[in-house]
DRENDRENKE-704815 format. One record per residue (C-alpha): residue number from 1; residue in one letter; y, z, x. Coordinates in steps of 0.2 Angstrom, whole numbers. Example, Ala and Ser with C-alpha at 12.3 -4.5 7.8 and 13.67 -1.06 7.14 Angstrom:
+-----+----+-------+-------+-------+
|   i | aa |     v |     w |     u |
+-----+----+-------+-------+-------+
|   1 |  A |   -22 |    39 |    62 |
|   2 |  S |    -5 |    36 |    68 |
+-----+----+-------+-------+-------+
END
This chain:
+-----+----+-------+-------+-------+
|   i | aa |     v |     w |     u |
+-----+----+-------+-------+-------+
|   1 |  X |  -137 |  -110 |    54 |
|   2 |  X |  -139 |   -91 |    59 |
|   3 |  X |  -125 |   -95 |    71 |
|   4 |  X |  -113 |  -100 |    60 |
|   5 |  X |  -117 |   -87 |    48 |
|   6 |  X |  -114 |   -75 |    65 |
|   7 |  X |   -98 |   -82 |    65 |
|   8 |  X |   -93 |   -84 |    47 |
|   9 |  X |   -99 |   -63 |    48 |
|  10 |  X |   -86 |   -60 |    65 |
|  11 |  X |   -73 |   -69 |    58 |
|  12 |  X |   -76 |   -57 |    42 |
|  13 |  X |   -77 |   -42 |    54 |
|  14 |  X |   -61 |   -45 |    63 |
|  15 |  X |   -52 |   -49 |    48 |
|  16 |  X |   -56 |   -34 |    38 |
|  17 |  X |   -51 |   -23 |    55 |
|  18 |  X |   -33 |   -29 |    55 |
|  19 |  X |   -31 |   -15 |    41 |
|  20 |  X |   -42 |     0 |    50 |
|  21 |  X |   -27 |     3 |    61 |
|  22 |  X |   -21 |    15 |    46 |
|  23 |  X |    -5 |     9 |    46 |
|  24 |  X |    -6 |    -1 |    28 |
|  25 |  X |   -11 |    15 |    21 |
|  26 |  X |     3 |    24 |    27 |
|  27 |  X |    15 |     8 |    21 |
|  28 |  X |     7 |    10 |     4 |
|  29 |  X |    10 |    30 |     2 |
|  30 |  X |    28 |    29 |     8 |
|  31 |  X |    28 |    17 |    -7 |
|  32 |  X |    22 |    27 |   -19 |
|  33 |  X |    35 |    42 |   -12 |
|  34 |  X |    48 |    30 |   -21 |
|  35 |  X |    38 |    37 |   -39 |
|  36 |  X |    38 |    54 |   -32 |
|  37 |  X |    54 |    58 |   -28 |
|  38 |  X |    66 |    43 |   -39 |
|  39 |  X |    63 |    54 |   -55 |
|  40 |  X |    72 |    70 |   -46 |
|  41 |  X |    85 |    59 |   -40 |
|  42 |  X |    90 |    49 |   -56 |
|  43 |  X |   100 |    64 |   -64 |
|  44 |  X |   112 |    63 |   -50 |
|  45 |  X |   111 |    45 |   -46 |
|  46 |  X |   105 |    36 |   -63 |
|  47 |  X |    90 |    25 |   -65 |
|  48 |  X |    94 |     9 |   -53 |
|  49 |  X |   101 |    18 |   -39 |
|  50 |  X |    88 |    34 |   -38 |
|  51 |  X |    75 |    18 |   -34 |
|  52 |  X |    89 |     7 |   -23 |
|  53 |  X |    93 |    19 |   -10 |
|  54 |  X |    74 |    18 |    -5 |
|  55 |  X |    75 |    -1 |     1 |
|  56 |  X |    83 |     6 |    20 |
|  57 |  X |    68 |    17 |    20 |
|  58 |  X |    55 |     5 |    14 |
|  59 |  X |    64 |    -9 |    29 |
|  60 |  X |    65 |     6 |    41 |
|  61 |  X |    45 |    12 |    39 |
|  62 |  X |    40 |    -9 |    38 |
|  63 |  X |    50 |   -12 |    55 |
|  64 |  X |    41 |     4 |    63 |
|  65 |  X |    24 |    -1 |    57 |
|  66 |  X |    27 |   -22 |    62 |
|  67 |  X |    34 |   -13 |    80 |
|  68 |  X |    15 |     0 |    81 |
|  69 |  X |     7 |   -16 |    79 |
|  70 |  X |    12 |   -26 |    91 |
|  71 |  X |    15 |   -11 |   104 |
|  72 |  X |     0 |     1 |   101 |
|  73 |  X |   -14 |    -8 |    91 |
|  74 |  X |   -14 |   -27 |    98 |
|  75 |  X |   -16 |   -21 |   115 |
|  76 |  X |   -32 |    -9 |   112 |
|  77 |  X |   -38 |   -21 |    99 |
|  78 |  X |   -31 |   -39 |   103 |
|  79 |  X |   -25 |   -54 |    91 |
|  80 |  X |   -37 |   -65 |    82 |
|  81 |  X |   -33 |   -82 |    75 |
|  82 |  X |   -43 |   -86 |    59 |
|  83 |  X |   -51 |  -102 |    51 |
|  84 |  X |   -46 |  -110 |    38 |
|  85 |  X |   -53 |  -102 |    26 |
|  86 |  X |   -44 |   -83 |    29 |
|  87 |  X |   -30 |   -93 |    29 |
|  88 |  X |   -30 |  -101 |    11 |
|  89 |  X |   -36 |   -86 |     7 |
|  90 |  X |   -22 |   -75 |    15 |
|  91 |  X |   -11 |   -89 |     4 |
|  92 |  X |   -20 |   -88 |   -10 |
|  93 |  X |   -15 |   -69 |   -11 |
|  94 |  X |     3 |   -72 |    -7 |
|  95 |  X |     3 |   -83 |   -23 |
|  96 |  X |    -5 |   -71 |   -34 |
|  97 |  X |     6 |   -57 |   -29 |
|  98 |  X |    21 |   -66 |   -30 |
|  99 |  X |    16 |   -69 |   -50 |
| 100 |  X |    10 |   -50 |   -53 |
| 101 |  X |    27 |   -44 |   -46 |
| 102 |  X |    37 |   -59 |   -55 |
| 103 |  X |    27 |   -51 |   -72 |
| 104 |  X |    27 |   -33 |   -67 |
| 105 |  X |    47 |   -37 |   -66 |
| 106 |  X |    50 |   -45 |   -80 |
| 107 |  X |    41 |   -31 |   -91 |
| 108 |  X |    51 |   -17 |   -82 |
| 109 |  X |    65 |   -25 |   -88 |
| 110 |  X |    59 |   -25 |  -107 |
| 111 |  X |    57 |   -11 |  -104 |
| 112 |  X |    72 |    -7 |  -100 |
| 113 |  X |    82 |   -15 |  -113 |
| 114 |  X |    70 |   -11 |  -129 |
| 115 |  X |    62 |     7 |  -122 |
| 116 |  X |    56 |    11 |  -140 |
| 117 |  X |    44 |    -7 |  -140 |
| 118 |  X |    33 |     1 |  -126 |
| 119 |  X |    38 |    19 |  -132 |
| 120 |  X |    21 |    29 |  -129 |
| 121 |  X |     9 |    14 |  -121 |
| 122 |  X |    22 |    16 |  -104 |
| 123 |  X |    13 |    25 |   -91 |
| 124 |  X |    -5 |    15 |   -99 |
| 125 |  X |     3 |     0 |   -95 |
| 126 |  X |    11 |     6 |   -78 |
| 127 |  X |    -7 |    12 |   -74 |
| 128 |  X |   -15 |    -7 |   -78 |
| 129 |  X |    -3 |   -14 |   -66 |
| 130 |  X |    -5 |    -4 |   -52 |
| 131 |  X |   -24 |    -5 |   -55 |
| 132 |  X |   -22 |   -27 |   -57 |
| 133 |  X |   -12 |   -27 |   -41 |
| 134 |  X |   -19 |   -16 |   -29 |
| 135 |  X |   -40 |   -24 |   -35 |
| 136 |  X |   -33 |   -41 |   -33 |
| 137 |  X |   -27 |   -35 |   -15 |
| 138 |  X |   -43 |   -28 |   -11 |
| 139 |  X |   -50 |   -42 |   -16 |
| 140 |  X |   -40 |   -57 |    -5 |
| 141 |  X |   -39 |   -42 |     8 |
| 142 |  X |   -56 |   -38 |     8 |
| 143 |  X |   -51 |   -19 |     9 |
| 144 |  X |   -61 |    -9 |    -2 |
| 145 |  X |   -52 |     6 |    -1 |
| 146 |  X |   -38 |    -1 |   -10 |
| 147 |  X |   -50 |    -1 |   -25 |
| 148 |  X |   -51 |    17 |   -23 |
| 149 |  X |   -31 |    18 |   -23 |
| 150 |  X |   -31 |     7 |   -36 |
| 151 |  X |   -39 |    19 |   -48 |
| 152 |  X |   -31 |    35 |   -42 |
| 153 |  X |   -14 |    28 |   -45 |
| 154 |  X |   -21 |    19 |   -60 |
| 155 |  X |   -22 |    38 |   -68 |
| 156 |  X |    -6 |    46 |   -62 |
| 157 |  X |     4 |    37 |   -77 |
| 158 |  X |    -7 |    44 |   -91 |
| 159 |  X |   -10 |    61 |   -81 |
| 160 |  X |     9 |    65 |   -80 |
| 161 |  X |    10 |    59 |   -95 |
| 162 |  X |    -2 |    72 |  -100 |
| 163 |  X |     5 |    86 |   -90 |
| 164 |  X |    24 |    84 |   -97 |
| 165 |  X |    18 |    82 |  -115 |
| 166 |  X |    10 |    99 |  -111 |
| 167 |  X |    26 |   105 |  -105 |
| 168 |  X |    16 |   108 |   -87 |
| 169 |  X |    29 |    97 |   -76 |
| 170 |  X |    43 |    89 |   -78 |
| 171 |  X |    49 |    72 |   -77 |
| 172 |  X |    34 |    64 |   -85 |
| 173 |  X |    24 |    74 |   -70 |
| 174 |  X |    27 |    57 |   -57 |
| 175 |  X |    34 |    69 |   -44 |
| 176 |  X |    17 |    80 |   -45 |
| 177 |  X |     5 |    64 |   -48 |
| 178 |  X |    10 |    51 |   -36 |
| 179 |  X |    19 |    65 |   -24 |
| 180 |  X |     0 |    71 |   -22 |
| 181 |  X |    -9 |    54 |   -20 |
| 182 |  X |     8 |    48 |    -8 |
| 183 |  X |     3 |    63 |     3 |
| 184 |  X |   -15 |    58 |     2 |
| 185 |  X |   -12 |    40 |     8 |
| 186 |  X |    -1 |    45 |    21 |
| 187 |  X |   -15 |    56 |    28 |
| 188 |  X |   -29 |    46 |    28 |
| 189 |  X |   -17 |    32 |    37 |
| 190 |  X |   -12 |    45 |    50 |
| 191 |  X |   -31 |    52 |    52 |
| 192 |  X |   -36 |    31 |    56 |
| 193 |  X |   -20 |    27 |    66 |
| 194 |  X |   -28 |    43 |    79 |
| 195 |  X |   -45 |    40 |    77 |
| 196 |  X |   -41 |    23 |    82 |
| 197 |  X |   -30 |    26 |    95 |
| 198 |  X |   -44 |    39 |   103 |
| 199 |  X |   -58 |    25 |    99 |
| 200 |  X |   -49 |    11 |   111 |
| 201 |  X |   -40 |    17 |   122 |
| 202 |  X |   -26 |     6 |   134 |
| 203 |  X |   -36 |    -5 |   146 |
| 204 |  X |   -36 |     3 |   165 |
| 205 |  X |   -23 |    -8 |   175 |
| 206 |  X |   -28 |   -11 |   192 |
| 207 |  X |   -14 |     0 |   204 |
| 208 |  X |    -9 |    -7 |   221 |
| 209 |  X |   -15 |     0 |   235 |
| 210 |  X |    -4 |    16 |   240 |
| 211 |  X |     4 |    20 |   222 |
+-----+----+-------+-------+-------+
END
């Protein structure tokens, strides 16, 4: 029993360290960038394209973080095939995410078509989303920093909100909100990504005699 429990707990530990590489974080700031900077834009650009023009960016920084991955981290750390039960678990979480971005959709678009229906209760109800997704990924993740994220990003809505009412900032005070927690995500990815690269460094190679 104490064996598998060992197991069950190593299985557990492995899981929860393919997230320490940093990388996530990083992934998840340059996210929240798009809330940040899409407001200054959408004078110029208008509404849809002030948040499309981000998709290259969002495919470029995925495709440099999938390429880290499998060229920096997997060699120091190694690959790991889980049980069955990360697996459902890891599909469980695609499901769920699937539906909380099918809803969080379909209420961006009543919003967009009958602005004056959400009128004041916008960045409360942006908050709660943000909040459900990023606790249920912390959850099927078992990443509890992402409950921490959750929270802070939960806030930035009603804080702008706040701040523009108050005529601190402008443009409901998303570029100062999520432009500071972006920064903040982004650092805290960068600070693990080196602190694991100095933790495990590249196993020594055995040279041929004479090199």
């Amino acid at each position: 029993m104490s064996e598998r429990i060992s197991l069950k707990e190593t299985e557990r530990q492995a899981f929860r360290a393919t997230f320490r590489d940093g990388l996530w974080d990083v992934l998840l700031g340059c996210i929240m960038l798009q809330f940040a900077i899409a407001p200054l834009l959408s004078t110029r650009l208008g509404d849809f394209w002030s948040s499309a023009v981000w998709l290259p960016f969002f495919l470029l920084v995925y495709l440099v973080i999938l390429l880290l991955r499998k060229y920096v981290v997997k060699p120091r750390l190694g690959t790991v095939k889980f049980g069955p039960a990360r697996t459902r678990r890891l599909m469980h979480f695609s499901l769920v995410m699937l539906v909380v971005n099918i809803l969080a959709l379909a209420l961006g678009i009543v919003a967009a078509l009958n602005p004056t229906l959400v009128g004041s209760m916008a960045p409360i109800a942006l908050g709660v989303m943000i909040l459900a997704g990023l606790s249920l990924m912390a959850y099927f993740l078992d990443y509890p920093i992402l409950y921490v994220y959750g929270v802070l990003l939960a806030l930035a809505p009603p804080v702008g909100e706040w701040l523009w009412r108050n005529k601190l900032v402008a443009h409901h005070g998303f570029p100062v909100t999520f432009g500071i927690l972006a920064a903040l995500m982004i650092l805290i990815g960068l600070v693990k990504f080196v602190a694991l690269l100095r933790r495990y460094p590249l196993p020594a190679t055995d040279e041929p005699e004479g090199a």
